[in-house]
C-alpha positions as CSV (number, residue, x, y, z in Angstrom):
1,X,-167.9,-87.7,134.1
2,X,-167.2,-84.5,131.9
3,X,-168.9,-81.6,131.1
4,X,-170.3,-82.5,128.0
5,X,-172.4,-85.4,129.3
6,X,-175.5,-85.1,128.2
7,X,-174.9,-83.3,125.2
8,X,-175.8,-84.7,121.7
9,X,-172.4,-85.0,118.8
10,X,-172.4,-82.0,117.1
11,X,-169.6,-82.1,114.5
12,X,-169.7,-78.2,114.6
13,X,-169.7,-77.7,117.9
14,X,-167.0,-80.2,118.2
15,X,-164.8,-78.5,115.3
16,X,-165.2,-75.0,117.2
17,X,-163.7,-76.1,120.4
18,X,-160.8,-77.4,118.6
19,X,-160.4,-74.2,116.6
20,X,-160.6,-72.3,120.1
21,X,-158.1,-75.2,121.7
22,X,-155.5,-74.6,118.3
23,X,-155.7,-70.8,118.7
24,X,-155.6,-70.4,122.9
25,X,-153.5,-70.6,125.1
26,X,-151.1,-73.7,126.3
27,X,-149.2,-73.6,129.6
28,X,-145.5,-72.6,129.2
29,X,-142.6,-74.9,130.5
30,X,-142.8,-75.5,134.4
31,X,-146.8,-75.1,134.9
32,X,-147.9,-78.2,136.7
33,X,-150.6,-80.3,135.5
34,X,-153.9,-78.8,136.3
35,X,-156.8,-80.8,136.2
36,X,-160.0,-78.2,135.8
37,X,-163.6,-79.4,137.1
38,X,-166.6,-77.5,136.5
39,X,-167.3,-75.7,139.8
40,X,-171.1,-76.7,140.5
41,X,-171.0,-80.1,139.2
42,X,-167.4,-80.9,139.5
43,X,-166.8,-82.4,136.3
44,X,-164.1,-83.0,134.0
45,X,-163.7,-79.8,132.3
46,X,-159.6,-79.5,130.9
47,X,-156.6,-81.0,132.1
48,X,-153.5,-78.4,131.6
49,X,-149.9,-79.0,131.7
50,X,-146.9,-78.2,130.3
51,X,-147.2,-77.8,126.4
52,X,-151.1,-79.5,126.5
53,X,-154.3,-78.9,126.8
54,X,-156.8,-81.9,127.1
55,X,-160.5,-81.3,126.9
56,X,-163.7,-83.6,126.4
57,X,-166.0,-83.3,123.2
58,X,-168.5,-85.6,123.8
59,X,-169.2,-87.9,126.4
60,X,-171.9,-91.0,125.9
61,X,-173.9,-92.3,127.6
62,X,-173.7,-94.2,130.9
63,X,-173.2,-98.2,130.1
64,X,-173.8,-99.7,133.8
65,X,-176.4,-102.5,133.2
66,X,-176.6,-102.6,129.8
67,X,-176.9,-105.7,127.5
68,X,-176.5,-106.2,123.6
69,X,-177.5,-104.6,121.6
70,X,-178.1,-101.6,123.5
71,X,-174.6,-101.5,124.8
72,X,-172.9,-102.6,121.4
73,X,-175.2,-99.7,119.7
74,X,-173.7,-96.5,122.4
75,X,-170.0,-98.4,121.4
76,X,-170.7,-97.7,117.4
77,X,-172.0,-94.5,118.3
78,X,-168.8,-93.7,119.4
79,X,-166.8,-94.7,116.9
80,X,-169.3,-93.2,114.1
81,X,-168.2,-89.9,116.3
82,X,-164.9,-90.2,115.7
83,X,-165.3,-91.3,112.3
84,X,-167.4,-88.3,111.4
85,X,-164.6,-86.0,113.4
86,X,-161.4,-87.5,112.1
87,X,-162.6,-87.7,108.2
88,X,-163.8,-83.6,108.8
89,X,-160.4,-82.9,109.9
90,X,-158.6,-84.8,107.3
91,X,-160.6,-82.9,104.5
92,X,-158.9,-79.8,106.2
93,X,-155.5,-81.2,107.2
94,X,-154.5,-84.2,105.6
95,X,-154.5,-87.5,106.4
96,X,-153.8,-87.9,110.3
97,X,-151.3,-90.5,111.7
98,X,-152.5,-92.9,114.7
99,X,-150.2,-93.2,117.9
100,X,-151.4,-95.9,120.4
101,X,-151.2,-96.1,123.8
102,X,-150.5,-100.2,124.1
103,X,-146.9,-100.2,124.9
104,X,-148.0,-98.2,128.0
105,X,-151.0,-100.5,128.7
106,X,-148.6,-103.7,128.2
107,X,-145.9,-102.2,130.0
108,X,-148.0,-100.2,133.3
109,X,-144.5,-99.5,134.9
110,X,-142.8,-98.0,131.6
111,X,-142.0,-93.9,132.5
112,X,-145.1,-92.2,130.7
113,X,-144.6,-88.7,129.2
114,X,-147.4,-86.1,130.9
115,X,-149.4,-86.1,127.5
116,X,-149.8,-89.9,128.3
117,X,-150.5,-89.3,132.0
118,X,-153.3,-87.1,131.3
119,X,-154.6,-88.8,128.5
120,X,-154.7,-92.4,130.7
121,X,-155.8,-90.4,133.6
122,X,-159.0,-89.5,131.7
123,X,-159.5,-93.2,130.9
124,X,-158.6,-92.6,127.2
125,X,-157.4,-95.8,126.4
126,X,-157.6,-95.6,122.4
127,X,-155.4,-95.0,119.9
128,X,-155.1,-91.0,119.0
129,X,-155.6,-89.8,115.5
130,X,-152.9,-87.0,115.0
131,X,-152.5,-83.6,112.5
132,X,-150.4,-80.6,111.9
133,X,-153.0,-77.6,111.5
134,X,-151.3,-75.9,108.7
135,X,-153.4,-72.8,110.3
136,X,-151.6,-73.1,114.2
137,X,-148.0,-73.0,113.2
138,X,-146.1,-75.5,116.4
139,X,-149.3,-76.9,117.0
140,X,-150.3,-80.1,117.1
141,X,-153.8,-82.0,117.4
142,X,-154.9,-85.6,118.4
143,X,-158.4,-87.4,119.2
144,X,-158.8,-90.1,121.4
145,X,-162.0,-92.1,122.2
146,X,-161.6,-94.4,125.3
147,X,-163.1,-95.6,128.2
148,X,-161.6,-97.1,131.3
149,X,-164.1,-100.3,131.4
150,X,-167.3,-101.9,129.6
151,X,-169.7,-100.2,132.1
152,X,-168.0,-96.4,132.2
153,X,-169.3,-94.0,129.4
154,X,-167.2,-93.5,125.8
155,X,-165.6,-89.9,126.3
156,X,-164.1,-88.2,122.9
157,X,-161.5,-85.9,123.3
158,X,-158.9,-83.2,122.0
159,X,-155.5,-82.9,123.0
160,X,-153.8,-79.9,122.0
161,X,-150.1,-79.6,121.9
162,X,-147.0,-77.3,121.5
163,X,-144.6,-79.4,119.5
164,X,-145.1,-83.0,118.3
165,X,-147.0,-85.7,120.1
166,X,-144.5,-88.1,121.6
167,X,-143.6,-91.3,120.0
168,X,-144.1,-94.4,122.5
169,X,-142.0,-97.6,121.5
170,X,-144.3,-100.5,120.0
């Protein structure tokens, strides 16, 4: 769970805590991953590491019990969040690229570079939509929308980063 359960999309909301993530701080070389919860609820609140900053933006609902077309409808919500998100983002930026996570999935025992960790750690499992802000020089930003089985809630997320994103092999 993260700390924007709850919360209804708000495309705003979601382009100001990427503006904060683009302009604030990221953890120089040698921090170790941090994994922030929210101190009275204890949920997900930013995972930290070296040259990355990881945070939710919108967490669905929870999916335990449901049947179609309920369950398909929270999916499409989802993805209609990300679609709203990434074609915002590349009206500002460009075009984004995709990186995906299968060879990693395929391949569980393949040596995955921190970004990776953290993502899969958060049960991001989809592809993420990269750009190069042209207004955070060394900066780079990715979205992912995942979930770690049929019955755990979609989370969307940032990722932050201080240099390029890692390419995976295919």
């Amino acid at each position: 769970m993260t700390v924007v359960r709850g919360l209804t999309f708000d495309v705003s909301r979601a382009i100001g805590a990427i503006r904060a993530l683009l302009t604030g701080p990221i953890p120089s070389a040698g921090s170790p991953t941090l994994v922030e919860s929210d101190p009275q609820s204890g949920e997900w609140l930013a995972t930290r590491a070296t040259g990355f900053v990881l945070v939710p933006l919108w967490e669905g609902p929870d999916l335990t019990g449901l049947r179609d077309p309920e369950w398909t409808g929270h999916l499409e919500a989802g993805d209609r969040h990300l679609a709203i998100l990434t074609r915002t983002l590349d009206e500002q930026w460009g075009r984004h690229r995709v990186l995906t996570v299968d060879y990693l999935i395929r391949n569980p025992q393949a040596d995955r570079p921190p970004i990776y960790e953290a993502v899969l750690r958060q049960d991001l499992y989809g592809d993420l939509r990269v750009w190069t802000p042209d207004q955070a020089p060394g900066r780079h930003l990715a979205l992912v929308l995942g979930h770690s089985d049929g019955d755990q809630p979609l989370t969307l997320a940032a990722l932050v980063t201080a240099g390029p994103v890692p390419e995976l092999p295919r």
